[in-house]
C-alpha positions as CSV (number, residue, x, y, z in Angstrom):
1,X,81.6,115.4,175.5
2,X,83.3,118.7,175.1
3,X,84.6,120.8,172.4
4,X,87.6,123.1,173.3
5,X,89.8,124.9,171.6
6,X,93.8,124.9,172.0
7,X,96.7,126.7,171.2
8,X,99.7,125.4,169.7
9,X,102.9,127.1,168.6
10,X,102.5,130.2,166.8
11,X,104.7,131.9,164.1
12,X,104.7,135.3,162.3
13,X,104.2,135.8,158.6
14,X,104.7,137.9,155.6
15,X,101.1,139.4,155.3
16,X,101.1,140.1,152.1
17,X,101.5,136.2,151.3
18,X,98.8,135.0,153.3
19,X,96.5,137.6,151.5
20,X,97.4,136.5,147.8
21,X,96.5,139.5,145.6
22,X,94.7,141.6,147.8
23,X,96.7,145.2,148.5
24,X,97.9,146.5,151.7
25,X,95.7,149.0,151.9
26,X,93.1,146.5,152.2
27,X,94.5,143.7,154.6
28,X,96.0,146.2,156.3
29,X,92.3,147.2,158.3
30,X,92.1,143.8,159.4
31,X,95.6,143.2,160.4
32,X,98.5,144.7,162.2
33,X,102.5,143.7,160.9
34,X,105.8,144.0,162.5
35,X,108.5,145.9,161.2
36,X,109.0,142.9,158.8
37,X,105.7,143.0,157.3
38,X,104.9,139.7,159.1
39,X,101.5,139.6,160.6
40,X,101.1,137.1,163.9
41,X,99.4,133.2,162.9
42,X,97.6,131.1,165.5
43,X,98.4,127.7,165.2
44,X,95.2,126.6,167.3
45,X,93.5,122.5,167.6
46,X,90.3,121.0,168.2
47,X,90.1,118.6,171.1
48,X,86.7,116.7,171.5
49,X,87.3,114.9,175.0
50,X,85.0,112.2,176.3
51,X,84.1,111.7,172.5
52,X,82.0,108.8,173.2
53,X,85.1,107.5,175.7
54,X,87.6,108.5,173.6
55,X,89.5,111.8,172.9
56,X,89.9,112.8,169.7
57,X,92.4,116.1,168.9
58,X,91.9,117.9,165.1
59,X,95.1,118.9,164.2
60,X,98.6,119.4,165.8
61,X,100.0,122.6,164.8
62,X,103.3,123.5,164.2
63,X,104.9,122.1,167.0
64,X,108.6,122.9,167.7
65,X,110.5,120.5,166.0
66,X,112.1,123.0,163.7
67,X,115.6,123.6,164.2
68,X,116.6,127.1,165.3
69,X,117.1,128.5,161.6
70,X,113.7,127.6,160.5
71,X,112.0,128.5,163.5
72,X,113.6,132.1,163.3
73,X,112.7,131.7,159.5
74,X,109.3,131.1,160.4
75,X,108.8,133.5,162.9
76,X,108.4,130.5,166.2
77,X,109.2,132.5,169.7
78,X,107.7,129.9,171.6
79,X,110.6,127.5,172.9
80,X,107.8,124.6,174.5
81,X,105.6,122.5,172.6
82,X,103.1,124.6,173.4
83,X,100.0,122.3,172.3
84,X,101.4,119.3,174.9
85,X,101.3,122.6,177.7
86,X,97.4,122.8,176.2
87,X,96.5,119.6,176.5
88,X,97.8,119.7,180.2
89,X,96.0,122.3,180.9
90,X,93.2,119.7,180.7
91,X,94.7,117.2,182.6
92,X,95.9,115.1,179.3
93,X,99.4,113.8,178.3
94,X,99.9,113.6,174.2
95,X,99.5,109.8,175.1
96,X,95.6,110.1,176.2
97,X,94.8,111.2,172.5
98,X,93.1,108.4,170.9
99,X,92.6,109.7,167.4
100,X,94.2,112.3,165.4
101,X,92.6,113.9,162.3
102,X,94.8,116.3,160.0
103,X,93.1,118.5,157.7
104,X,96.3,117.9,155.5
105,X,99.6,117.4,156.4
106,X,101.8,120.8,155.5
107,X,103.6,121.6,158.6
108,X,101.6,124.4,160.2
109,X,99.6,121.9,160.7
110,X,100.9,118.4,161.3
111,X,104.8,119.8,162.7
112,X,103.1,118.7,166.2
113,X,102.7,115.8,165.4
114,X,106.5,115.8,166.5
115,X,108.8,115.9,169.1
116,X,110.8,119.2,170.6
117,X,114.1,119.4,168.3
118,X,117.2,118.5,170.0
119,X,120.3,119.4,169.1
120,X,122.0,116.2,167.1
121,X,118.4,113.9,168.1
122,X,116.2,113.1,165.4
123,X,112.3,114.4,166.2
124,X,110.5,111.4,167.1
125,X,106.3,110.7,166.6
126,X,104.0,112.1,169.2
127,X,100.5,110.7,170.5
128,X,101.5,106.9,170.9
129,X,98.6,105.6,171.5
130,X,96.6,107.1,168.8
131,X,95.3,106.4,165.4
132,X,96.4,109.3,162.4
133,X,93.4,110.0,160.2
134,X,94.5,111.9,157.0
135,X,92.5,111.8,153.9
136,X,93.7,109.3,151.7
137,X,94.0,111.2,148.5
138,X,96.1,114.1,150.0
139,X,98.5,111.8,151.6
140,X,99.9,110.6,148.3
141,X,100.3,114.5,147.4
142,X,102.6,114.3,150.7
143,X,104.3,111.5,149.7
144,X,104.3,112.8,146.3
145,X,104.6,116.3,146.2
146,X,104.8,118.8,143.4
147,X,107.5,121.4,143.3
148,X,104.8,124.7,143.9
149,X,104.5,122.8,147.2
150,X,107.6,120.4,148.6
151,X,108.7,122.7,151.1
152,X,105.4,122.6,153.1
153,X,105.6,118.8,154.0
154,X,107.7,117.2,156.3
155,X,109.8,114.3,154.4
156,X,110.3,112.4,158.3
157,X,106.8,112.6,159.0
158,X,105.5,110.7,156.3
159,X,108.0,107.9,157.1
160,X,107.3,108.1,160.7
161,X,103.6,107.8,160.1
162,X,103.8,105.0,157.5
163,X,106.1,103.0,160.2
164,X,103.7,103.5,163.1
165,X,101.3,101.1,162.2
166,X,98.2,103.4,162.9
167,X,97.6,105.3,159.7
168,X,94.4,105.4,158.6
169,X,93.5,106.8,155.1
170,X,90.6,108.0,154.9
171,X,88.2,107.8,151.9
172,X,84.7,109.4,151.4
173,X,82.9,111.3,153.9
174,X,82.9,108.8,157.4
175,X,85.0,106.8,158.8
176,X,84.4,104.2,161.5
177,X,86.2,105.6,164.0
178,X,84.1,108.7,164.6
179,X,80.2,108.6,164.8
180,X,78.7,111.7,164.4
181,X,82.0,113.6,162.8
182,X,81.4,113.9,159.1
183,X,84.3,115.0,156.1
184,X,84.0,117.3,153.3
185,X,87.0,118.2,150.9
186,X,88.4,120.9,149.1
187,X,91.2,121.3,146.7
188,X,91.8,124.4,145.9
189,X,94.6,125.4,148.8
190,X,96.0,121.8,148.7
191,X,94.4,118.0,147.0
192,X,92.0,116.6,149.1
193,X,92.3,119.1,152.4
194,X,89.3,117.4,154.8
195,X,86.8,119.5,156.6
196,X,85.7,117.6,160.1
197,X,81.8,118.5,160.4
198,X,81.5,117.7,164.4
199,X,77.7,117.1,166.0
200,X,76.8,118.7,162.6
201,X,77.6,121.8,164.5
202,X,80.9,122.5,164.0
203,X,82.9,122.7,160.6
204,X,87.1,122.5,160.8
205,X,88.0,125.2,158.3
206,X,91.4,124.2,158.1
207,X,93.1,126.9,155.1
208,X,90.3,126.9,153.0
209,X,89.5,129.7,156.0
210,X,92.3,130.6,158.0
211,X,90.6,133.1,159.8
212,X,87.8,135.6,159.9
213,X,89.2,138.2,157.0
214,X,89.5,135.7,154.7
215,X,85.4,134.6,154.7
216,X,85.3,137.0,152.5
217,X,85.1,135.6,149.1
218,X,87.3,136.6,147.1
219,X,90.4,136.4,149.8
220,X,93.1,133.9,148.9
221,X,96.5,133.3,150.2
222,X,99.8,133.0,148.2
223,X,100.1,129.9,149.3
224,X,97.1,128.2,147.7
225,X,97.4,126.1,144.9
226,X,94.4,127.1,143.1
227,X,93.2,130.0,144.0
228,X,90.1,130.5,141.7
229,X,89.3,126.6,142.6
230,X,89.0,128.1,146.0
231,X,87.1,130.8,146.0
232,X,84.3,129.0,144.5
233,X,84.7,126.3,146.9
234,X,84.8,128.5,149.7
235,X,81.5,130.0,148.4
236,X,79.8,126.7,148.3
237,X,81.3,126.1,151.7
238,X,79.5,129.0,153.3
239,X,76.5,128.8,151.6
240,X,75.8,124.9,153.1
241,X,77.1,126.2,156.2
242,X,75.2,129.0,156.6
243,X,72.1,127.2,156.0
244,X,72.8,124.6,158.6
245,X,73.6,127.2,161.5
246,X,76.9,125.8,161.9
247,X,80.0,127.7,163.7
248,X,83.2,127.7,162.0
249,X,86.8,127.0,163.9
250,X,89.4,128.7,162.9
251,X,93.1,127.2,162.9
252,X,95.0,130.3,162.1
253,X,93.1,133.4,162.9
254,X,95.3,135.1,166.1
255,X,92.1,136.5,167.6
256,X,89.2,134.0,167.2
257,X,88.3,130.3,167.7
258,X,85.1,130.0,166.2
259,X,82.3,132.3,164.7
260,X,79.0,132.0,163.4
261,X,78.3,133.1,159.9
262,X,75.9,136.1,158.7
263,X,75.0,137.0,155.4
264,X,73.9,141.1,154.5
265,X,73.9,142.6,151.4
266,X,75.1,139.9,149.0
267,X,78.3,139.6,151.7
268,X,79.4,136.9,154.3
269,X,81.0,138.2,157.6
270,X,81.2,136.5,160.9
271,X,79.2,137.4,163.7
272,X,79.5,136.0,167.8
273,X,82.8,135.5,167.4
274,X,84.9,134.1,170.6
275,X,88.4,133.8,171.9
276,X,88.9,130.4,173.1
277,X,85.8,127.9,172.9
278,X,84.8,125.3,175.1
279,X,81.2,123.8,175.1
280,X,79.7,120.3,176.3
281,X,77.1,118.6,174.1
């Protein structure tokens, strides 16, 4: 089996949102904005291919099935479906996917789940052939949403998924579909957000950490729903981690896949951290 790391669409946002409270003139050392104040997002996957025969992709991305309003809104330059020109890359078609896990389903992360917009075409529901695995609890948030949060779902998906026949909700922390891939949960960006743990090696980070600045503790986005909840989840999160020598992957950071974790002087940072990842096991 092997473990690489893809890129889907990416999109530019306002920086100050995706660092909550914390002032310019301390996100700014980490990150550099346009003359919008939008800093650059990676929207990057996880494929494991040849997991025991079958290949399994973590996450989707953005995609591009935004019309062209909302995809200048949300800073998309790309025109492709930039995750189907990954997969490629790999000689894969979105149909070869067997199983697809979503950390949640807001639409950085689940809008590849759809077809390229067309003009006057409704998108239609990508990877045919494979099974969705969301976490049961957080897909009746998206079916349910609060207000704080509507706008982040996609109101066709959930329909689209429900009609496919191959939804699986997932409850607890395995699911018979994936040997040695484990879940944890946290709540405090979104109810129920699931954290693949892969060969007990890997650990999906999803938006609990977006990227490398924000292992530091106290960094939040505006976009959480509870931020304090998730700071001291996020604590807990790298303290297990830590201890268990496992990398962390990164879905939106622009510069890294994956890092390990170091802890010096009561403070986590990242340490070997690299690009685009690909490893067998």
């Amino acid at each position: 089996m092997k473990l690489i790391s893809l890129m889907g669409n990416s999109q530019m946002l306002d920086a100050g949102s995706m660092f909550g409270n914390a002032p310019k003139a301390l996100w700014s050392r980490w990150v550099e904005v346009d003359e919008f104040n939008r800093m650059q997002i990676a929207c990057r996957c996880l494929l494991a291919k040849d997991f025991h025969g079958k290949n399994i992709l973590f996450e989707t991305g953005i995609g591009a099935f935004f019309e062209p309003k909302l995809k200048s809104r949300f800073g998309i330059n790309e025109d492709d479906h930039v995750l189907l020109n990954s997969l490629a890359q790999h000689d894969l078609k979105h149909t070869d996917i067997d199983i697809v896990v979503l950390s949640h389903l807001h639409f950085d992360h689940a809008g590849g789940l759809l077809s390229k917009w067309q003009d006057g075409k409704e998108p239609e529901l990508l990877f045919t052939n494979a099974q969705y695995l969301v976490s049961s609890d957080h897909w009746q948030r998206a079916v349910d949403p609060h207000p704080r949060d509507r706008a982040s779902f996609i109101p066709q998906l959930n329909k689209l998924l429900m009609d496919s026949g191959r939804l699986q909700l997932v409850i607890g922390s395995t699911h018979e579909l994936l040997p040695e891939v484990r879940f944890d949960y946290s709540n405090g960006h979104t109810p129920s957000m699931m954290h693949a743990i892969i060969k007990n090696d890997v650990v999906f980070c999803a938006d609990l950490i977006p990227g490398k600045p924000w292992v530091h503790v106290p960094i939040s986005m505006g976009y959480d729903r509870f931020p304090e909840l998730l700071i001291d989840e996020k604590s807990q999160f790298l303290v297990d981690h830590h201890k268990n020598n496992r990398k962390l992957f990164f879905t939106h950071d622009p510069d890294f896949a994956i890092a390990d974790i170091t802890y010096e002087n009561g403070r986590y940072s990242t340490i070997n951290e690299i690009k685009f990842f690909n490893q067998e096991y």
